[in-house]
KOLDRENSE-225147 format. One record per residue (C-alpha): chain; z, x, y. Coordinates in steps of 0.1 Angstrom, whole numbers. Each point is the difference from the previous one (the first is absolute). Layout:
<site><cadena>A</cadena><Z>Z</Z><X>X</X><Y>Y</Y></site>
...
# end
This chain:
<site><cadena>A</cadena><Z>-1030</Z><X>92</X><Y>41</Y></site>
<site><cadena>A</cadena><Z>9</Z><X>34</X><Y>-16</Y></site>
<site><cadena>A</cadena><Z>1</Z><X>0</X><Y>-37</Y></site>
<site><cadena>A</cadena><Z>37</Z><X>0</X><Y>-10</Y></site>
<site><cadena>A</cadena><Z>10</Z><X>25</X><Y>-22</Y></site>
<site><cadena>A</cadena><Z>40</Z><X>4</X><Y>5</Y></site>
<site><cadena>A</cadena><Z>26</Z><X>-9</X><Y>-27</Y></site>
<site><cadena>A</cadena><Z>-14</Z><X>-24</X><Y>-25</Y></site>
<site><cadena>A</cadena><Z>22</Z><X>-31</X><Y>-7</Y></site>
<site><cadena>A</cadena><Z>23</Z><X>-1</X><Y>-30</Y></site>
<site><cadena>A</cadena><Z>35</Z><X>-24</X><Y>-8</Y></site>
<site><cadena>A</cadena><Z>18</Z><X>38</X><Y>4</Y></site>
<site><cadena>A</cadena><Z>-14</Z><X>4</X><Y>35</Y></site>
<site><cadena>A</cadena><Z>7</Z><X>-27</X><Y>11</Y></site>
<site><cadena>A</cadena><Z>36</Z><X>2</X><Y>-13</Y></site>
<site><cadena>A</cadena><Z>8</Z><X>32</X><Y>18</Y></site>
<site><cadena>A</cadena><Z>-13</Z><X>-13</X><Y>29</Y></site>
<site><cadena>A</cadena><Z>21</Z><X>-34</X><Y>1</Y></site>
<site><cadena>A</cadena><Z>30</Z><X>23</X><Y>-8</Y></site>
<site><cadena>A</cadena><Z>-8</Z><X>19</X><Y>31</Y></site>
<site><cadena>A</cadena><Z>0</Z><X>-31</X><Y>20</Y></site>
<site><cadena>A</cadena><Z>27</Z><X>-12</X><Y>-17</Y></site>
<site><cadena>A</cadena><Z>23</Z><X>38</X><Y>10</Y></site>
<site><cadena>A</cadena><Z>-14</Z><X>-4</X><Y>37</Y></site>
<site><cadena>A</cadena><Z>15</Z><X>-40</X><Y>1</Y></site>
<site><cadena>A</cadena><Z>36</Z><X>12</X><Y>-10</Y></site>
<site><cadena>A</cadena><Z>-2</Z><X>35</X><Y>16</Y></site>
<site><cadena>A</cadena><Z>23</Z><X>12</X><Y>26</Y></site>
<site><cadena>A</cadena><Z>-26</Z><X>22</X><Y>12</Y></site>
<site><cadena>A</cadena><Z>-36</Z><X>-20</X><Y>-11</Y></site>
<site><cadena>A</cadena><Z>-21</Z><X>14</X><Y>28</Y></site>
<site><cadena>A</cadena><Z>-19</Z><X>-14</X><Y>32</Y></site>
<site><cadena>A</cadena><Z>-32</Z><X>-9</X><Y>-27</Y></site>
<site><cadena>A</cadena><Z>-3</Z><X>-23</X><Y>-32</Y></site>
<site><cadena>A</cadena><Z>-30</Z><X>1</X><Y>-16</Y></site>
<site><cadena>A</cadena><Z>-9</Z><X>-34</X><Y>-6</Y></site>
<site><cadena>A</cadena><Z>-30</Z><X>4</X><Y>-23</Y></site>
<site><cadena>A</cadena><Z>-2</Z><X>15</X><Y>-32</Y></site>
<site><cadena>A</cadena><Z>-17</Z><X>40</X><Y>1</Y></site>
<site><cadena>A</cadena><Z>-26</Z><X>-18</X><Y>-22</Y></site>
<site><cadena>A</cadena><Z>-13</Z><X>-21</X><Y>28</Y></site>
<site><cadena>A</cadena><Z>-27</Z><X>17</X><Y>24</Y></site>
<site><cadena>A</cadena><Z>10</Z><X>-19</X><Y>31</Y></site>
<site><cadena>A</cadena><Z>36</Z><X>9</X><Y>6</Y></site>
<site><cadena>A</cadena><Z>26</Z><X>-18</X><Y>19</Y></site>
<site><cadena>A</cadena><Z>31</Z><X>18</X><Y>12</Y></site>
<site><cadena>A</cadena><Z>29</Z><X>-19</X><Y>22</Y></site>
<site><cadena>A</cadena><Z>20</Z><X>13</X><Y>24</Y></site>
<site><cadena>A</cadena><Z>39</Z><X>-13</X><Y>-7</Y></site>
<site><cadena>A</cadena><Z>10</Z><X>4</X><Y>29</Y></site>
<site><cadena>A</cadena><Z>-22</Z><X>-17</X><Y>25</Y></site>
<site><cadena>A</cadena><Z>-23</Z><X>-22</X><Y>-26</Y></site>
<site><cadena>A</cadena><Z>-28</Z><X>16</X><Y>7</Y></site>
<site><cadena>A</cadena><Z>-32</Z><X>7</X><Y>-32</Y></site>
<site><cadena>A</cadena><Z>-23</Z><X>26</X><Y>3</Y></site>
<site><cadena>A</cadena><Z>-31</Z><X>-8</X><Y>-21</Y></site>
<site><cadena>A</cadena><Z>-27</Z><X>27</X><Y>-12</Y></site>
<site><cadena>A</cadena><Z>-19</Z><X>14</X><Y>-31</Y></site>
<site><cadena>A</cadena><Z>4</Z><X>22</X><Y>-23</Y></site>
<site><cadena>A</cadena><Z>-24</Z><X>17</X><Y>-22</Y></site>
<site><cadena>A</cadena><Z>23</Z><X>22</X><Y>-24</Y></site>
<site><cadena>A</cadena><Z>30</Z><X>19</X><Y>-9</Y></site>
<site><cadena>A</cadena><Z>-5</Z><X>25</X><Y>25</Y></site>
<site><cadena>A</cadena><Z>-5</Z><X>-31</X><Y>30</Y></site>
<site><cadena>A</cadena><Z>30</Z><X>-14</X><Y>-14</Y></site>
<site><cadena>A</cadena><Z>19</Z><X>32</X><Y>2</Y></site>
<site><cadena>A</cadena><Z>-9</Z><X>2</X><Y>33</Y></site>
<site><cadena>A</cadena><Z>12</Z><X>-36</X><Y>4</Y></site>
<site><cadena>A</cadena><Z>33</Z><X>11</X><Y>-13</Y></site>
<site><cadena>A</cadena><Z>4</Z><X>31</X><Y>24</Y></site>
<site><cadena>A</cadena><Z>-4</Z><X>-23</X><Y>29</Y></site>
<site><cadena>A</cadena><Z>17</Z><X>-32</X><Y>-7</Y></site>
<site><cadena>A</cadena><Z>24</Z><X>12</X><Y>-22</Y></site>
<site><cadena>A</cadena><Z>10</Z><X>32</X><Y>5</Y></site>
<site><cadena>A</cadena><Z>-8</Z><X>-8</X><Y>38</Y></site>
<site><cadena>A</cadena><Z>-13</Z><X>36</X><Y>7</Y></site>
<site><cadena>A</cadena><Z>-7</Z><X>-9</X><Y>32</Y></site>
<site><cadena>A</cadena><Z>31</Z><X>-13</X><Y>10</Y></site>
<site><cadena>A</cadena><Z>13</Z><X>8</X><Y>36</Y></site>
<site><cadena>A</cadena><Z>30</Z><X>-24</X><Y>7</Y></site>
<site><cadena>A</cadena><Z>21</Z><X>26</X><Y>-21</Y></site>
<site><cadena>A</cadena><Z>-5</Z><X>29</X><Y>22</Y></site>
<site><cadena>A</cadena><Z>30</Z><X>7</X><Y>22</Y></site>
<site><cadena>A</cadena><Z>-26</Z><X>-3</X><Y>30</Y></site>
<site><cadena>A</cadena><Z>-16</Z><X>-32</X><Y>-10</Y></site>
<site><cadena>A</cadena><Z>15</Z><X>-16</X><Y>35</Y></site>
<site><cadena>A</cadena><Z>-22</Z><X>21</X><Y>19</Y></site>
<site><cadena>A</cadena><Z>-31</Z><X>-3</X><Y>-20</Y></site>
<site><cadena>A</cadena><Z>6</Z><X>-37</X><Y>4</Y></site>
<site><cadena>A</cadena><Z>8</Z><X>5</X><Y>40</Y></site>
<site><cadena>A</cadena><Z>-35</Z><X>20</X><Y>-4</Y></site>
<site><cadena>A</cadena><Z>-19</Z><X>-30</X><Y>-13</Y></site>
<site><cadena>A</cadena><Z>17</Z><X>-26</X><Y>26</Y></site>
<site><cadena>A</cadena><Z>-6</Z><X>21</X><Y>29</Y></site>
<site><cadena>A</cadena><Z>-34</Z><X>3</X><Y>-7</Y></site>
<site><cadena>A</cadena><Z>-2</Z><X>-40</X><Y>-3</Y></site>
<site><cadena>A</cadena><Z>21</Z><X>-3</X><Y>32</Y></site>
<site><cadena>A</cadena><Z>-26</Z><X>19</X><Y>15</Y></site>
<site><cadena>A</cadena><Z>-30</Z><X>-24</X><Y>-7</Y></site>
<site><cadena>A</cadena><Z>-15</Z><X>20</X><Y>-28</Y></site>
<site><cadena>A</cadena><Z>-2</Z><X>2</X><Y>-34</Y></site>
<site><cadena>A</cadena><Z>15</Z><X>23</X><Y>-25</Y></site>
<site><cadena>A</cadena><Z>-26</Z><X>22</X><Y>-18</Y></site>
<site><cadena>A</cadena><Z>7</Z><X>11</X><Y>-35</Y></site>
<site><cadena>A</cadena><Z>-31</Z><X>23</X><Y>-18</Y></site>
<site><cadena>A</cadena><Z>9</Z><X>0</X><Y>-38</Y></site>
<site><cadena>A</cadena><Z>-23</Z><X>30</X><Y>-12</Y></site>
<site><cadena>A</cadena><Z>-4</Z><X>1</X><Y>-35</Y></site>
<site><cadena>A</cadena><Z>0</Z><X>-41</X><Y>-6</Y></site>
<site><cadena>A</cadena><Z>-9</Z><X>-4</X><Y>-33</Y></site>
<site><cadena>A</cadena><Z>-3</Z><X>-35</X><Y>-9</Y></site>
<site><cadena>A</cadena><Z>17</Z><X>-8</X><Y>27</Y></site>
<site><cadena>A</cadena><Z>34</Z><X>-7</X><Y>-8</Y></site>
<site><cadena>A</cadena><Z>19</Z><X>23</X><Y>21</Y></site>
<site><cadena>A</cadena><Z>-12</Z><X>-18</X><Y>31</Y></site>
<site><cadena>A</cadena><Z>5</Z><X>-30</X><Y>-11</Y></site>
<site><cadena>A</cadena><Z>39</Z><X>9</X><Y>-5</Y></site>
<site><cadena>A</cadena><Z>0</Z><X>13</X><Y>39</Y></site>
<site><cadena>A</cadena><Z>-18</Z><X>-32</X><Y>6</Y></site>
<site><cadena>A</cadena><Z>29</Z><X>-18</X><Y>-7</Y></site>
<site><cadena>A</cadena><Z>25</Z><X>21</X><Y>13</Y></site>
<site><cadena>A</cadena><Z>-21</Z><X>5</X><Y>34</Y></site>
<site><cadena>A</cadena><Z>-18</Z><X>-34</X><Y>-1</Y></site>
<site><cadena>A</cadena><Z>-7</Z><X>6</X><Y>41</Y></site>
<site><cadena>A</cadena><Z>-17</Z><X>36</X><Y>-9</Y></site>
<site><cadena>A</cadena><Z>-39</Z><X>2</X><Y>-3</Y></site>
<site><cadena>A</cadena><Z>-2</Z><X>20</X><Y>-29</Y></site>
<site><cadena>A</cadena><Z>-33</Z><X>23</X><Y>-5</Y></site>
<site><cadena>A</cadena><Z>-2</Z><X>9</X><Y>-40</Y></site>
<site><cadena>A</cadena><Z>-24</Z><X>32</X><Y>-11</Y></site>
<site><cadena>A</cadena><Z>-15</Z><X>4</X><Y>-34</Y></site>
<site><cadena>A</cadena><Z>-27</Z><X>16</X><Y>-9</Y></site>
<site><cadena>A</cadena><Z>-9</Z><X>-13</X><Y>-42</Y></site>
<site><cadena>A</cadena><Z>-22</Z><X>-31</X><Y>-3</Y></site>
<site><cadena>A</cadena><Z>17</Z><X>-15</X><Y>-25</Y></site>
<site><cadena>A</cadena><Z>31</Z><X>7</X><Y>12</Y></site>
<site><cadena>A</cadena><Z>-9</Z><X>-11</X><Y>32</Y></site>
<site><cadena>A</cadena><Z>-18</Z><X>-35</X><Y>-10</Y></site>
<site><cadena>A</cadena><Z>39</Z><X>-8</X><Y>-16</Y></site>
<site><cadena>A</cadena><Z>18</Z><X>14</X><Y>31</Y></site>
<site><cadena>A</cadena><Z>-28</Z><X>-27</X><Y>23</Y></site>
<site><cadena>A</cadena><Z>9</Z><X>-30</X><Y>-24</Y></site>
<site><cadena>A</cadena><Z>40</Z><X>7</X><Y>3</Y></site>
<site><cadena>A</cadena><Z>1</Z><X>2</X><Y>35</Y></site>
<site><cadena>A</cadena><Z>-24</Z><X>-29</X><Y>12</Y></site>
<site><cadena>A</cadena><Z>15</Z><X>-22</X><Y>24</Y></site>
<site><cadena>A</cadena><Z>30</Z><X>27</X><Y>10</Y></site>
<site><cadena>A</cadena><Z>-1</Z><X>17</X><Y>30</Y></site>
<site><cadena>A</cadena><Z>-12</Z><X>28</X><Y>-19</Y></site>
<site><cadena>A</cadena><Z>-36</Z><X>19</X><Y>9</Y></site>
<site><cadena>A</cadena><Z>-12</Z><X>21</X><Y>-33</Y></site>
<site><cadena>A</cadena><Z>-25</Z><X>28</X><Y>13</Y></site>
<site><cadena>A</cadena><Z>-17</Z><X>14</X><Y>-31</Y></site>
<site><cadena>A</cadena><Z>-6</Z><X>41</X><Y>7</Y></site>
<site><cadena>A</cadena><Z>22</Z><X>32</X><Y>-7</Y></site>
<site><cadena>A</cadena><Z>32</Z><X>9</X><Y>27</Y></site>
<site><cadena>A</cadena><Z>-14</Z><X>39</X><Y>15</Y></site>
<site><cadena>A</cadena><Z>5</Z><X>28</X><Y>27</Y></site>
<site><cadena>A</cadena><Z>-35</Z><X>-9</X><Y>12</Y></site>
<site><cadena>A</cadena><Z>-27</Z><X>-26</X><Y>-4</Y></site>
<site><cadena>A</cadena><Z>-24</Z><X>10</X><Y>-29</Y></site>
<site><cadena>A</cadena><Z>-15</Z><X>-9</X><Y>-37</Y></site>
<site><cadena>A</cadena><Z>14</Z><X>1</X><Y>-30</Y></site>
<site><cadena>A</cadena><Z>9</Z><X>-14</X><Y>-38</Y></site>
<site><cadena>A</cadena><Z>31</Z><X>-15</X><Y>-17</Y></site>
<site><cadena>A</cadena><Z>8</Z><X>21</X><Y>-36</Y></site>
<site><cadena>A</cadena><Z>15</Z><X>-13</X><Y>-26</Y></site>
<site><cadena>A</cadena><Z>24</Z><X>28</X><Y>-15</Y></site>
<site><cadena>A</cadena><Z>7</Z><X>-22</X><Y>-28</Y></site>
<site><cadena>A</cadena><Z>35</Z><X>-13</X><Y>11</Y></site>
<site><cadena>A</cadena><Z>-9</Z><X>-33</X><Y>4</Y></site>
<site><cadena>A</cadena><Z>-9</Z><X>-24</X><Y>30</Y></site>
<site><cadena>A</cadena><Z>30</Z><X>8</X><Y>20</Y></site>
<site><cadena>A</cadena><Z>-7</Z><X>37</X><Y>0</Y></site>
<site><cadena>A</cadena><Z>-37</Z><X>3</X><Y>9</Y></site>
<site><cadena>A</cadena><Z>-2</Z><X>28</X><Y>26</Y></site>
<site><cadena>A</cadena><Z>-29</Z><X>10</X><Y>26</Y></site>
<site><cadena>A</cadena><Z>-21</Z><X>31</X><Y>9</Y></site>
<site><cadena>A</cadena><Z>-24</Z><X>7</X><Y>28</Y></site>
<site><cadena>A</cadena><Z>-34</Z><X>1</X><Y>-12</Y></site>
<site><cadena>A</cadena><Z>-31</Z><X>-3</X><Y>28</Y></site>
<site><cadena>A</cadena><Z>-18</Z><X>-20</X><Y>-23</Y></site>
<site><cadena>A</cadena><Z>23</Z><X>-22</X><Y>-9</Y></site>
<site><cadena>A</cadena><Z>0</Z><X>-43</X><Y>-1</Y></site>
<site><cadena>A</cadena><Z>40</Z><X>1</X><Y>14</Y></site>
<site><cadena>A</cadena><Z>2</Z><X>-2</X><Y>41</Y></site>
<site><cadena>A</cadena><Z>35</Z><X>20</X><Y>11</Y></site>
<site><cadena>A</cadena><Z>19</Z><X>-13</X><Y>29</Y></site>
<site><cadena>A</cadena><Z>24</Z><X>14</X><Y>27</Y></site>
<site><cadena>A</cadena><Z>33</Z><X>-11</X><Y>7</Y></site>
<site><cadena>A</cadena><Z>-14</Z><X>1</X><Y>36</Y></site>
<site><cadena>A</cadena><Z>-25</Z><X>-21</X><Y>-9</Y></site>
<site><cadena>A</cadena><Z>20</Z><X>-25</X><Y>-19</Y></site>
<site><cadena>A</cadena><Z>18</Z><X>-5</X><Y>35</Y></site>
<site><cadena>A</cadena><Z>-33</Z><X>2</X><Y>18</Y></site>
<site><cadena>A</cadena><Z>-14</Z><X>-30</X><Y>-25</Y></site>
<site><cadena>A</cadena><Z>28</Z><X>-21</X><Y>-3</Y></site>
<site><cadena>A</cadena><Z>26</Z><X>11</X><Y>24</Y></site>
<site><cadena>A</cadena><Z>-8</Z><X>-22</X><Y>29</Y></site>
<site><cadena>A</cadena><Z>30</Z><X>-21</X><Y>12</Y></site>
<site><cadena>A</cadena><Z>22</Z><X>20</X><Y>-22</Y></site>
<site><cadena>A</cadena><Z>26</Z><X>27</X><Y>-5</Y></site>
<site><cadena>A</cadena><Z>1</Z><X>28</X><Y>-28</Y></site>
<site><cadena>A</cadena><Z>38</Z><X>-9</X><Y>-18</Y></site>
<site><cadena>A</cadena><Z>-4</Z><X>10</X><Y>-37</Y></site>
<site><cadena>A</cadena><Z>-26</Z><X>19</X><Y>-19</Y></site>
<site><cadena>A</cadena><Z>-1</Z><X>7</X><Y>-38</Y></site>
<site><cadena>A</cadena><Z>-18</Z><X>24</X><Y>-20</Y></site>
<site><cadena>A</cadena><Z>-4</Z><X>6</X><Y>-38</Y></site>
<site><cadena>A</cadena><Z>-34</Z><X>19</X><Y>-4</Y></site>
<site><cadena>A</cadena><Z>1</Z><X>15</X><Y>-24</Y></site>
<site><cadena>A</cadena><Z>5</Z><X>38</X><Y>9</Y></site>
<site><cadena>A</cadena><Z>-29</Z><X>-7</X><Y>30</Y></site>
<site><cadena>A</cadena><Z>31</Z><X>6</X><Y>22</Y></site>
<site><cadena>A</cadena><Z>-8</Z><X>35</X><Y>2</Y></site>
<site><cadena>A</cadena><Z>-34</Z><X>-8</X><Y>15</Y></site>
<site><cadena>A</cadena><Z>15</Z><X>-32</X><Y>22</Y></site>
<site><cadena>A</cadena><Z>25</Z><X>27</X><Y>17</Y></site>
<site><cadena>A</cadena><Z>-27</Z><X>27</X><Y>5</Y></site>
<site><cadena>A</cadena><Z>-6</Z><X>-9</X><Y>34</Y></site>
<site><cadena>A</cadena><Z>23</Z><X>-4</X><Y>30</Y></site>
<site><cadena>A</cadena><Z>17</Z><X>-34</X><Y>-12</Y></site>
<site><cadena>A</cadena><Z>18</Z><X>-12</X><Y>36</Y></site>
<site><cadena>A</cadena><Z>-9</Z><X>-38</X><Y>-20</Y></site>
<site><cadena>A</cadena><Z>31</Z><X>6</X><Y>-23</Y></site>
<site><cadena>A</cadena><Z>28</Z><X>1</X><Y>26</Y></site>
<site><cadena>A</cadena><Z>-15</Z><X>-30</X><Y>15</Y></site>
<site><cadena>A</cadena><Z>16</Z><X>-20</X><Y>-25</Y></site>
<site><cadena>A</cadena><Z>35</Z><X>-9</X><Y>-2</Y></site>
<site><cadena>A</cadena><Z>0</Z><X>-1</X><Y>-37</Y></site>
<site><cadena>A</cadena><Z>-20</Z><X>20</X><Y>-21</Y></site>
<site><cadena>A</cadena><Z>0</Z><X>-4</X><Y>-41</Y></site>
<site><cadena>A</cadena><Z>-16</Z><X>30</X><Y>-19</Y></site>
<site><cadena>A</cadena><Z>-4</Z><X>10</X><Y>-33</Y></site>
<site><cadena>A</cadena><Z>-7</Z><X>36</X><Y>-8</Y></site>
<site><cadena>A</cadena><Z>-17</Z><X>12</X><Y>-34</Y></site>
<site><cadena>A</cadena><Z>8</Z><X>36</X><Y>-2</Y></site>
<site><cadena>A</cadena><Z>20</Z><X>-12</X><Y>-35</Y></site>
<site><cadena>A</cadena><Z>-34</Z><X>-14</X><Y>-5</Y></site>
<site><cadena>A</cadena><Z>-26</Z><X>30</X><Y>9</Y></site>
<site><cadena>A</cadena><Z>26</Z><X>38</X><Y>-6</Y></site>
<site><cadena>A</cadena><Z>-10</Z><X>25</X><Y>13</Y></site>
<site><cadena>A</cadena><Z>-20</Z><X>-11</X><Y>31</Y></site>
<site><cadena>A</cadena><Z>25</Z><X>-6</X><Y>22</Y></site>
<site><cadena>A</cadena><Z>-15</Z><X>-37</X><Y>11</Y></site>
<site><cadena>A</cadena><Z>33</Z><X>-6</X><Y>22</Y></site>
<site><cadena>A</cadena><Z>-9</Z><X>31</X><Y>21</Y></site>
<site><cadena>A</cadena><Z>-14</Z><X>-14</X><Y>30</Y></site>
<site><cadena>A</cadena><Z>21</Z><X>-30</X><Y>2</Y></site>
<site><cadena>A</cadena><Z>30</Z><X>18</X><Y>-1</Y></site>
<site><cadena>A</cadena><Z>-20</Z><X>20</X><Y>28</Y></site>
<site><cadena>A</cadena><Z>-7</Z><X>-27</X><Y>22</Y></site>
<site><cadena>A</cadena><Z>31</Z><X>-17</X><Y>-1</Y></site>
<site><cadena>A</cadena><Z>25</Z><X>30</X><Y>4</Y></site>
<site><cadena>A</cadena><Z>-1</Z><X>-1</X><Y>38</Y></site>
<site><cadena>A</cadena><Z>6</Z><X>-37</X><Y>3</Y></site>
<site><cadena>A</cadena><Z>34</Z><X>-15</X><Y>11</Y></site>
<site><cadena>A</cadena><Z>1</Z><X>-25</X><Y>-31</Y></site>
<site><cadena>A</cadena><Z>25</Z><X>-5</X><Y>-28</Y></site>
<site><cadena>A</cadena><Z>-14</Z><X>5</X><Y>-37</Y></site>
<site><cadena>A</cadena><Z>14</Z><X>-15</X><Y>-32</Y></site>
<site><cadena>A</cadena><Z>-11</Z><X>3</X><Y>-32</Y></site>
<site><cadena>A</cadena><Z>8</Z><X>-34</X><Y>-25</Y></site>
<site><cadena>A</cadena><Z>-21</Z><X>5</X><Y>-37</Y></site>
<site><cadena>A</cadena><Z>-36</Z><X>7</X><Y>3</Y></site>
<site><cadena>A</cadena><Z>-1</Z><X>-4</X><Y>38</Y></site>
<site><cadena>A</cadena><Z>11</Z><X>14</X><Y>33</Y></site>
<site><cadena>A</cadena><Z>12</Z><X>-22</X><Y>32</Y></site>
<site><cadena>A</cadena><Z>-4</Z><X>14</X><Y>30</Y></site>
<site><cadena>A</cadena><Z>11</Z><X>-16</X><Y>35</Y></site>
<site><cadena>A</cadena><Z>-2</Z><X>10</X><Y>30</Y></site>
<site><cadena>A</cadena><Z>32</Z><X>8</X><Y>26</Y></site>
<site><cadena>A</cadena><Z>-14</Z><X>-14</X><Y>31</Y></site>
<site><cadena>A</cadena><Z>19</Z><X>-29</X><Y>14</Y></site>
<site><cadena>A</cadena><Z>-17</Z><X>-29</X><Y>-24</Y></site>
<site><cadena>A</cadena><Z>-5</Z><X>-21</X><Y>39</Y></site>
<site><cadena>A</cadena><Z>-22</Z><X>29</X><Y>12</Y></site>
# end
């Protein structure tokens, strides 16, 4: 196991923290996620009030735990409050009704957590998760053992090459890529994703957080993105001024008859075929 270094434990800690659980138990508004385990503990348990429901995994630091928080708490990734969550849902259950599987590619997994929230919410998907840091990627393997999650260590590309993770000094959760031929990192397609692990399945949501990579992932004719209903992205131009990282998405998607909202750091993007199709 990882060596823990989040919040150390102290009596003050831990009081803050019971008085959070303590404002969620008499909130009108407490959120779909308690946080059963102190942010102390490296093996975190959060439950899901309305259907029961823990999702176990570890945490290494503040900046996993923030992470933790962004998912489970804030619920970034939430899709039942968008005003066309009936036809992403349709989406998913015609693809069942069809005898295949929903296919969701989280690119960008981190440690894994943001699959394991679609695993739950999706629990009939097959969920492909990309991340390209060994350490990172060791943590995102021991979260999502026994799910139907498949981790796939290598970095998310316009073409299949080499090339090396960077650390840019941001912390785990903000480790970005770049091509180099001599590199120890494999980069994948989206293609091949599908090719790999596609088999028996349907493309219904994708989500990508790379890191400002998405100017290289959209460099190339990208007909993948509009096979997917729902699409999550988040873009980093706040991130990287001046380069205009967003460019080629924006690009590639103009032409496409889909709907695009933006909700905090990312942007949903569904398409406006009939979901049955």
């Amino acid at each position: 196991m990882p060596e823990f270094k989040g919040p150390k434990f102290s009596a003050s800690r831990l009081a803050k923290w019971l008085g959070r659980r303590l404002e969620q138990t008499v909130s009108t508004r407490p959120g779909t996620y308690v946080f059963e385990t102190p942010p102390f503990i490296a093996r975190q348990t959060v439950r899901n009030r309305k259907t029961g429901a823990r999702t176990r995994f570890l945490i290494r630091s503040k900046n996993d735990l923030s992470i933790a928080k962004q998912i489970f708490a804030s619920e970034d990734y939430r899709v039942d409050r968008l005003a066309r969550f009936a036809d992403i849902r349709a989406r998913y259950e015609a693809i069942l009704a069809s005898g295949q599987v929903p296919l969701i590619v989280d690119c960008g997994g981190n440690i894994g957590l943001s699959s394991l929230y679609f695993s739950e919410h999706f629990p009939e998907a097959r969920i492909v998760v990309v991340e390209p840091d060994d350490a990172n990627f060791a943590v995102l393997s021991d979260n999502c053992r026994g799910r139907n999650i498949i981790p796939v260590q290598a970095g998310i590309s316009s073409e299949s090459r080499r090339g090396r993770v960077v650390d840019v000094g941001r912390g785990s959760a903000a480790f970005q890529v770049e091509a180099d031929p001599e590199g120890d990192l494999a980069f994948v397609t989206v293609p091949e994703i599908l090719s790999t692990h596609g088999a028996g399945a349907a493309p219904f949501l994708i989500k990508i957080d790379i890191e400002g990579f998405e100017q290289d992932l959209f460099s190339k004719p990208s007909p993948w993105f509009d096979d997917f209903y729902l699409a999550i992205i988040e873009l980093h131009d706040w991130m990287m001024p001046g380069q205009a990282r967003s460019g080629n998405f924006l690009k590639a998607v103009a032409p496409l008859n889909r709907d695009f909202l933006h909700i905090n750091e990312n942007i949903f993007s569904i398409s406006n075929r009939r979901p049955a199709a």
